[in-house]
C-alpha positions, 0 to 999 in steps of 0.5 A: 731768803735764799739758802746756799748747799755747801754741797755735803751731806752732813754740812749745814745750810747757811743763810746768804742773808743772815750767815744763820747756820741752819744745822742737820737737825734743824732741817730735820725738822723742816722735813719731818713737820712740813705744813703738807704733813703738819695739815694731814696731822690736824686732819686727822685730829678733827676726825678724831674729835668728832668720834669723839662726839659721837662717843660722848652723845652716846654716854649721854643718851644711856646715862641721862635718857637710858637710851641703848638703841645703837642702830636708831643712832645710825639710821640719820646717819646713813640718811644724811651720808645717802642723800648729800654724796648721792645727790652729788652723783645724781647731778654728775649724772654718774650714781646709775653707772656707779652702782651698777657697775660696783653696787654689789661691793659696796652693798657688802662693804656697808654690811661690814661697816654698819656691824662694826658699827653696831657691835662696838656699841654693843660691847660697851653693855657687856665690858668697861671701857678700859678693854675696849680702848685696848682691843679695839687698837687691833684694829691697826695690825689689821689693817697693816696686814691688809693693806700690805696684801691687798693694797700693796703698802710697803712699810719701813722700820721707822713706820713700825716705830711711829704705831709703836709710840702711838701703841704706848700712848694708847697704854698710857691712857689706860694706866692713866685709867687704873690710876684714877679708877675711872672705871671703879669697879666696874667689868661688865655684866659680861666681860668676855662676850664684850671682849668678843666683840670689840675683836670682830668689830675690830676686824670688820673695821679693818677690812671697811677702812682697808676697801674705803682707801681703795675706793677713794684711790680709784674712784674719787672722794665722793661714790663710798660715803653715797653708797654706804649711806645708800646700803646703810640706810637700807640695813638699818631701817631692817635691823631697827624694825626686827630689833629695836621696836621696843626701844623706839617706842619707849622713847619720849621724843623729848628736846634732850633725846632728840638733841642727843641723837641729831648731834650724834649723827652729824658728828658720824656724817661729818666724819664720814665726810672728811674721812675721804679726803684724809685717805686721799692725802695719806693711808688707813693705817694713819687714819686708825693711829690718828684716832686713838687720841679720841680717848684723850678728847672723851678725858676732857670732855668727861671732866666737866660731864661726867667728873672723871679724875684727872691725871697729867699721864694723859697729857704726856699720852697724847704727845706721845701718840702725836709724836708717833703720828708725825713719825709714821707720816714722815715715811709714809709712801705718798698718796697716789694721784687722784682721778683726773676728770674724763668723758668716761667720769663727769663726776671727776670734775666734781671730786678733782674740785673737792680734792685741790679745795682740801689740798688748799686748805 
């Protein structure tokens, strides 16, 4: 169907067809929720569910099995990250040059990412959830601060606007809390060492999150999962032997707590997995706004598991935050090319493949 310009910028489109006027806004509306941007969107959802998951496996394991053993969840995780992105490499024959060449900084890259981790975790024994949902949101200005100086992004106003709106969603799901009472009177055995932790977690995030968008943007979609699950693992099975020897031994290995700890840790790999292809289609700022609706989710599956209460303000707060991603993409400065294959890069190939399949979608 064609569409006639008129040649002016505030005149409608009209339909050559239909004689339909297609008004300012309507086309608007077409630029702000294209299906490029509606798909980086629902994306962003996905890795947000399956955060998710893995907060809602955790809950479980503590409140049924009285299972508080952060870093055994994580060992699977970096197993499953270490052996299918590292054998993708091994078959490109590229993970030798990798991890000569850039091994060191992944190596201190994975120390972040698993503290961060590790430390999140280990928050929720000493703080309600209530502050953790709000501190751990500092996690965004870290990383606009970041990527500004190391990666060089420039924001408009209407971006400011977009993670302000998704900072008001966050703040309707917390006052949706207070109203339901669903953390009853409950602060922690230790507030302020909880608080504590969920700042450095926070900051570590942020500078995992920053140097994976910079990673993807250079050298594929495939060398950070393989090399942080590589380091993680290794850190991991460190930290379990000189930690949590005696949490691992009082495990019974039963159906339930096997099932809990599998879920979680494909939940963590899953997310992993298509967090590169989200950073190669948009940025780390997005990624962390896209992840507030997690909150949300955990609502709705605590409803059934856990009977939380319910309140339509969490609905209303989920809109918000969903309007605030779209605006925040819409302005966005678009992602820079992937790597193209090469003689001095087989693997591109295989992350070239990756990249048009997820474009496809």
């Amino acid at each position: 169907m064609e569409m006639t310009d008129l040649r002016t910028d505030d005149a409608p489109l009209i339909d050559d067809e239909s004689h339909i006027v297609v008004t300012a806004e309507a086309t608007w509306f077409r630029r702000v929720f294209t299906r490029e941007k509606i798909k980086v969107v629902v994306f962003g959802q996905l890795i947000s569910l399956l955060l998710c998951g893995t907060g809602v496996t955790s809950q479980l394991l503590v409140s049924n099995y009285n299972v508080a053993a952060p870093t055994l969840q994580l060992v699977l995780n970096y197993f499953l990250l270490a052996t299918v992105f590292g054998a993708i490499l091994v078959y490109t024959r590229t993970w030798w040059e990798a991890i000569s060449q850039r091994g060191w900084k992944y190596a201190i890259i994975a120390v972040l990412d698993f503290e961060g981790n590790y430390i999140l975790v280990k928050a929720y024994q000493y703080t309600n959830m209530t502050s953790v949902q709000l501190l751990d949101c500092l996690t965004i200005p870290f990383v606009m601060l970041l990527s500004r100086f190391v990666l060089k992004t420039h924001y408009v106003w209407p971006q400011y606007a977009g993670v302000a709106l998704c900072l008001v969603g966050l703040a309707a799901i917390v006052i949706a809390d207070v109203i339901t009472d669903r953390n009853g009177d409950d602060t922690g055995s230790n507030p302020a060492l909880g608080d504590g932790l969920v700042v450095i977690g926070a900051c570590l995030y942020a500078v995992a999150n920053v140097a994976q968008e910079r990673s993807v943007r250079q050298y594929g979609l495939l060398e950070y999962p393989a090399f942080i699950g590589f380091f993680g693992l290794i850190l991991s099975l460190v930290q379990l032997a000189i930690l949590e020897r005696d949490e691992v031994k009082q495990l019974d290995w039963d159906g339930g707590e096997v099932g809990l700890l599998v879920g979680f840790a494909i939940c963590l790999f899953l997310l992993y997995a298509l967090v590169p292809p989200l950073l190669s289609m948009s940025s780390a700022t997005l990624m962390n706004l896209a992840l507030l609706t997690s909150d949300f989710y955990s609502l709705l599956f605590g409803l059934f598991l856990f009977h939380y209460s319910f309140s339509p303000l969490y609905f209303a707060a989920f809109g918000i935050t969903l309007i605030g991603l779209f605006i925040y993409h819409r302005f966005e400065e678009p992602a820079p090319p992937q790597p193209q294959p090469g003689p001095d890069g087989p693997s591109y190939k295989a992350l070239s493949n990756v990249s048009e399949a997820v474009s496809e979608a």
